[in-house]
C-alpha positions as CSV (number, residue, x, y, z in Angstrom):
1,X,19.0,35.3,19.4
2,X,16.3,33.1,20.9
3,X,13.2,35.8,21.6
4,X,14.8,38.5,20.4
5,X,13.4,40.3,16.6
6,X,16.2,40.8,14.4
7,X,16.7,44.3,13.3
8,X,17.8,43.0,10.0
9,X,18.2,40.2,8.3
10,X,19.9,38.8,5.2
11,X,19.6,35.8,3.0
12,X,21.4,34.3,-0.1
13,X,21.8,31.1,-2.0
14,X,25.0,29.9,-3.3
15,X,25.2,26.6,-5.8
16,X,27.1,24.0,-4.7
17,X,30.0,25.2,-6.6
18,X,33.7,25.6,-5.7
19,X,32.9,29.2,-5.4
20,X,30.8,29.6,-3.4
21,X,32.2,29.3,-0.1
22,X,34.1,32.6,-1.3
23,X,30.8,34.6,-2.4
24,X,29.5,33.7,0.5
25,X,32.5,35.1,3.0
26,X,31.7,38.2,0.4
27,X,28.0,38.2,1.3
28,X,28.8,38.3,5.0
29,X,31.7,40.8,5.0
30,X,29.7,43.2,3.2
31,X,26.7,43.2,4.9
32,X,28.6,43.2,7.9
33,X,30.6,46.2,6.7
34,X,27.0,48.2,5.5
35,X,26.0,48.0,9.6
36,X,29.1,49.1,10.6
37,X,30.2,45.9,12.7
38,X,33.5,45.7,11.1
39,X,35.3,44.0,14.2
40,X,32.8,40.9,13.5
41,X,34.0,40.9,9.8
42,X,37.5,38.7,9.8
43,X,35.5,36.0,12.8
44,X,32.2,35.7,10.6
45,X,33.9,35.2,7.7
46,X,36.1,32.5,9.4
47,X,32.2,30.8,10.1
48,X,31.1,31.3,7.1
49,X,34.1,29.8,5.5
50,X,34.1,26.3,7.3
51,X,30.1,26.1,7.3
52,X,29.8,26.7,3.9
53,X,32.7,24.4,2.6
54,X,30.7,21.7,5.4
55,X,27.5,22.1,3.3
56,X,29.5,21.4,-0.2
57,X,31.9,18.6,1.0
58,X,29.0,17.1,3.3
59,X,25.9,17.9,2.3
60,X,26.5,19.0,-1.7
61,X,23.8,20.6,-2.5
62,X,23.3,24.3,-2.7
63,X,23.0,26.0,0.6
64,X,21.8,29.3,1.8
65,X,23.4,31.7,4.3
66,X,21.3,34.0,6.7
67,X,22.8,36.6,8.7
68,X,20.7,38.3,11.3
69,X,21.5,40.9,14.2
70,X,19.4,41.4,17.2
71,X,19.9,44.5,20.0
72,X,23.0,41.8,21.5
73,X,24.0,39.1,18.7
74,X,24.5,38.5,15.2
75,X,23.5,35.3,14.1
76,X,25.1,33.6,11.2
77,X,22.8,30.7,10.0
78,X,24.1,28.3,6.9
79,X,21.4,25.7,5.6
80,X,21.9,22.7,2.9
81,X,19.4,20.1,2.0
82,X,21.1,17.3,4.0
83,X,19.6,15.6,6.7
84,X,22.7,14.8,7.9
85,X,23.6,16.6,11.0
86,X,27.6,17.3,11.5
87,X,29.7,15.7,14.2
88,X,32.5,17.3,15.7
89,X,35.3,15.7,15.7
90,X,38.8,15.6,17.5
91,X,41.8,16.2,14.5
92,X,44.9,14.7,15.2
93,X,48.1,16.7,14.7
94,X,48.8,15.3,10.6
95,X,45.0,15.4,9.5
96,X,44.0,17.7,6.9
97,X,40.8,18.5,7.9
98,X,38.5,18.2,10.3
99,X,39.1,21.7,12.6
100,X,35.8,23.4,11.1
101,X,33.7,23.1,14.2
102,X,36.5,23.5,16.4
103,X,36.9,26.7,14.8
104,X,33.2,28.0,14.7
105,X,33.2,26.9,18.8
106,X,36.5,29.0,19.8
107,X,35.6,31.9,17.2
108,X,32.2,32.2,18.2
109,X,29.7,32.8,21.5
110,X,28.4,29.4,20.4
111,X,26.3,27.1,17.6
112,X,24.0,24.4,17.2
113,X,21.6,22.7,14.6
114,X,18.1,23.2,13.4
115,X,16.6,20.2,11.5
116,X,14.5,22.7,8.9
117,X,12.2,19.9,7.9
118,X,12.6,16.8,5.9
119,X,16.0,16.4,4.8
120,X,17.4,19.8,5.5
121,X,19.3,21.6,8.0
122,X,20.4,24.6,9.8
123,X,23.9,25.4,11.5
124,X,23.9,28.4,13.5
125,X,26.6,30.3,14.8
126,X,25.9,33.5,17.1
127,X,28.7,36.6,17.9
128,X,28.3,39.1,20.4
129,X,27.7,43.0,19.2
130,X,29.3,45.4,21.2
131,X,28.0,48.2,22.9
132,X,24.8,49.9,21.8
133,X,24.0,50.0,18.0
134,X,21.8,52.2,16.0
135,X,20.8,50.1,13.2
C-alpha cells in the first residue's frame, strides 16, 4: 500500500489474553464483511490468526490489529511491544508449530516488518482487491 491513501482504515487492541487471537479474527471478518470483500474474509482471518497468536506467544504483550484498504490492496498490519522481529523458520514434518509465516507468505501477496519505535513492531501482510470497488 506503499503511496497509496487508504480509503478506510481500522484499528483495535486486544490484551494479551488467550482470547484474543479469536476477537481479533472477529474484528477482521467483520469489517471485511461491512466493505463487502467477503472472498478476503477466510485468507485474512488465516493472517490474522497466526500474527496475532506470534504477538502473544512471542512478544506477550497486548497487540493492536490495523486493517486498511487502498483502490488495489488491503493491508492487514498486527503490532506488539516487542522489539523482537520474527524469523521464519523451516518446520519439519513432526513439529507443532512453526508454519505461521509460511502461511501468511503462501496466503498472502506478501509481508514484512516495521520497527514502530523503541521496542515495538509492526507485521504487515497485504491481499489483492479485486476489480473496481466503491467504498
Amino acid at each position: 500500500m506503499a503511496g497509496n491513501v487508504p480509503y478506510w482504515s481500522h484499528e483495535a487492541t486486544f490484551e494479551a489474553s488467550p482470547t484474543s487471537a479469536f476477537q481479533a479474527r472477529t474484528f477482521v471478518s467483520q469489517h471485511l464483511i461491512d466493505h463487502r470483500l467477503l472472498y478476503l474474509v477466510d485468507p485474512v482471518r488465516l493472517v490474522t490468526s497466526e500474527l496475532a497468536t506470534n504477538a502473544l506467544v512471542h512478544a506477550q504483550t497486548a497487540f493492536s490489529v490495523n486493517l486498511a484498504a487502498s483502490d488495489q490492496t488491503v493491508l492487514l498490519t498486527v503490532r506488539d511491544e516487542s522489539p523482537a522481529l520474527p524469523t521464519r523458520r523451516v518446520a519439519q514434518a513432526m513439529d507443532l508449530s512453526g508454519r505461521g509465516l509460511e502461511i501468511v507468505d503462501s496466503v498472502s501477496l506478501g509481508w514484512g516488518t516495521n520497527e514502530d519505535g523503541p521496542g515495538s513492531k509492526g507485521v504487515w501482510a497485504s491481499f489483492a482487491i479485486r476489480g473496481p470497488r466503491e467504498f
